[in-house]
Residue frames as a rotation matrix with the C-alpha (Angstrom) as fourth column:
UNK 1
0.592 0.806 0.000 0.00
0.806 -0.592 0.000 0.00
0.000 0.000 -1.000 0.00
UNK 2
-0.605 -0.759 0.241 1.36
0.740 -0.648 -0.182 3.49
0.294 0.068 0.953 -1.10
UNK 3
0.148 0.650 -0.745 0.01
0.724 -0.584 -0.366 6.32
-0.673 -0.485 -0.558 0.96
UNK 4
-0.204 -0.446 0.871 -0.53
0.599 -0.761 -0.250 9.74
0.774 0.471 0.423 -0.68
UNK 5
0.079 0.516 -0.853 -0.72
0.956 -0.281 -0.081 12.54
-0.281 -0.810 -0.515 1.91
UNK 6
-0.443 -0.249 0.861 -1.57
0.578 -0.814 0.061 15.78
0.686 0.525 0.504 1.75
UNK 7
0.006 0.031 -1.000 -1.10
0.991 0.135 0.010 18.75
0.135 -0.990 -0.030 3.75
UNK 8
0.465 0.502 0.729 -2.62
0.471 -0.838 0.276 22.02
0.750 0.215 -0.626 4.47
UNK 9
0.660 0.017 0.751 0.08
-0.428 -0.813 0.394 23.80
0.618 -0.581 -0.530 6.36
UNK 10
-0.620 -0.757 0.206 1.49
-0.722 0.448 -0.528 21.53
0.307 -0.476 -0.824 8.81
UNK 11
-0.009 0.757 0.654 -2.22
-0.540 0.546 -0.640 19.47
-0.841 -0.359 0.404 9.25
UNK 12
-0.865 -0.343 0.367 -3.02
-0.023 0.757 0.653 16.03
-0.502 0.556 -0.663 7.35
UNK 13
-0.304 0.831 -0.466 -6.33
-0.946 -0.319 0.048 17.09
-0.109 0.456 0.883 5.19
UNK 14
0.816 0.409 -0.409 -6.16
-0.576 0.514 -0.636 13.76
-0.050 0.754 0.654 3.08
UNK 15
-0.438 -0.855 0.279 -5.06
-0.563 0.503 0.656 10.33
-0.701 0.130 -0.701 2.62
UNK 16
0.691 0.610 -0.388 -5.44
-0.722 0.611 -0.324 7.95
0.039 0.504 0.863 -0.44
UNK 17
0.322 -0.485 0.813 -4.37
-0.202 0.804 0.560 4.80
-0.925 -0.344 0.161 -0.28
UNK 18
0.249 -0.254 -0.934 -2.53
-0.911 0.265 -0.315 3.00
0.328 0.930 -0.166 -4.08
UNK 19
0.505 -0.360 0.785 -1.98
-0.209 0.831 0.516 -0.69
-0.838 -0.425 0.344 -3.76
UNK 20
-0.014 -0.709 -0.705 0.85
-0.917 0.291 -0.274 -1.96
0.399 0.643 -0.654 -5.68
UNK 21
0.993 -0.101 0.053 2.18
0.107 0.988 -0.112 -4.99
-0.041 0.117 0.992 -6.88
UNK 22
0.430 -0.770 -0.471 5.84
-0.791 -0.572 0.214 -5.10
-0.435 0.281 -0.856 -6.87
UNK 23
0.939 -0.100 -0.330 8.08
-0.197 0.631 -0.750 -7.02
0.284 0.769 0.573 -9.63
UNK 24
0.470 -0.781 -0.410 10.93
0.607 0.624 -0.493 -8.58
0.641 -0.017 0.767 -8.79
UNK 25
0.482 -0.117 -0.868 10.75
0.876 0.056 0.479 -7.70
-0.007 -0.992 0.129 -5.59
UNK 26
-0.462 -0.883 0.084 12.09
0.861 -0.425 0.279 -4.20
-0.210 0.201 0.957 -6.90
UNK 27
-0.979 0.191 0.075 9.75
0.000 -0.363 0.932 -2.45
0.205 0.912 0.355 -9.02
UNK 28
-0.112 0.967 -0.229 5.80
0.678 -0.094 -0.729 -0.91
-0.726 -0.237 -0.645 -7.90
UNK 29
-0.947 0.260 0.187 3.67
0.183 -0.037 0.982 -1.12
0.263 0.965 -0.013 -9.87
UNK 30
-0.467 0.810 0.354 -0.24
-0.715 -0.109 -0.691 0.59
-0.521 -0.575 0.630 -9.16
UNK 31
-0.857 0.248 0.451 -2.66
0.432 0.824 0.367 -1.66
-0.280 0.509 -0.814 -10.02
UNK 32
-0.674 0.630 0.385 -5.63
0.043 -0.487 0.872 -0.93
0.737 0.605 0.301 -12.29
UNK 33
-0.629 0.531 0.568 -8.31
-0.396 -0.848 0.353 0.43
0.669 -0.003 0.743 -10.89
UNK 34
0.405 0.768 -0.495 -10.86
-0.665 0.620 0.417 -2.11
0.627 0.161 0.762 -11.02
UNK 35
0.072 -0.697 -0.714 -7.86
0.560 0.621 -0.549 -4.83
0.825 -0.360 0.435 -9.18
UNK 36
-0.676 -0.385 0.628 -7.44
0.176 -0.913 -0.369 -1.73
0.715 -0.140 0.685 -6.71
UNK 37
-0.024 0.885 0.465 -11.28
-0.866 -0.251 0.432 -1.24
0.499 -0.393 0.772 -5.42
UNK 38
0.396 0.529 -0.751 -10.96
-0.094 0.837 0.539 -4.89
0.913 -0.143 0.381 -5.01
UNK 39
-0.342 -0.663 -0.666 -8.03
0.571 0.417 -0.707 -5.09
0.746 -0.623 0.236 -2.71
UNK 40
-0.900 0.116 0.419 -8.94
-0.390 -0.642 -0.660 -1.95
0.193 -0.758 0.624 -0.31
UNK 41
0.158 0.791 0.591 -12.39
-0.921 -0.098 0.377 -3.43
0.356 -0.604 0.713 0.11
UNK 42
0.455 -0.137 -0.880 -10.85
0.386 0.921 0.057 -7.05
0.802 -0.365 0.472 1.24
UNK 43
-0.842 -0.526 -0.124 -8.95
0.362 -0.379 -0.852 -4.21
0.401 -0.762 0.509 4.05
UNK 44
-0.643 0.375 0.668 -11.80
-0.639 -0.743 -0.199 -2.56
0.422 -0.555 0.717 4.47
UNK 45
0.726 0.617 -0.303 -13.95
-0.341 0.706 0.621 -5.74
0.598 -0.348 0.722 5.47
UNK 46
0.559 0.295 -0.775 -11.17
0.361 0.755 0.547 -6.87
0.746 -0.586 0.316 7.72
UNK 47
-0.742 -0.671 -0.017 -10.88
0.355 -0.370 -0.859 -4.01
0.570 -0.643 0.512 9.94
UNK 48
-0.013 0.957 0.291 -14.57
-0.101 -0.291 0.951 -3.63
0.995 -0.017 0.101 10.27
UNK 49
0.855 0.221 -0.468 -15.39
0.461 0.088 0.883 -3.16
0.237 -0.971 -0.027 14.06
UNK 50
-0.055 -0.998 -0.023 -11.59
0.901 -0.040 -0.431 -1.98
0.430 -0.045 0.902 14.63
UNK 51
-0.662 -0.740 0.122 -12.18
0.620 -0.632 -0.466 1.56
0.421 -0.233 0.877 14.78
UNK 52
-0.633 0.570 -0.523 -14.73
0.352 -0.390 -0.851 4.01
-0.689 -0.723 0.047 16.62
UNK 53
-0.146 0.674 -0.724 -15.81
-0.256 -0.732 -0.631 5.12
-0.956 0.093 0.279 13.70
């Protein structure tokens, strides 16, 4: 997972996550979209309950 962050000043506004694949163990690579939605919602189903909110 590659964060992007972004910051308004010295405060964190925004994060997006980018999952990557990496090639030979060297080389990230983002994955398409579609491959993408899938993986963050297999995280996002198993942290359900995790946080307050």
């Amino acid at each position: 997972m590659l964060p992007e962050l972004t910051f308004h000043g010295g405060e964190l506004v925004q994060v997006e996550l980018n999952p990557f694949l990496t090639i030979d163990q060297a080389q990230p690579n983002l994955l398409e979209p579609e491959s993408g939605r899938a993986v963050l919602r297999v995280i996002r189903d198993a942290s359900e309950g995790m946080l307050d909110y």
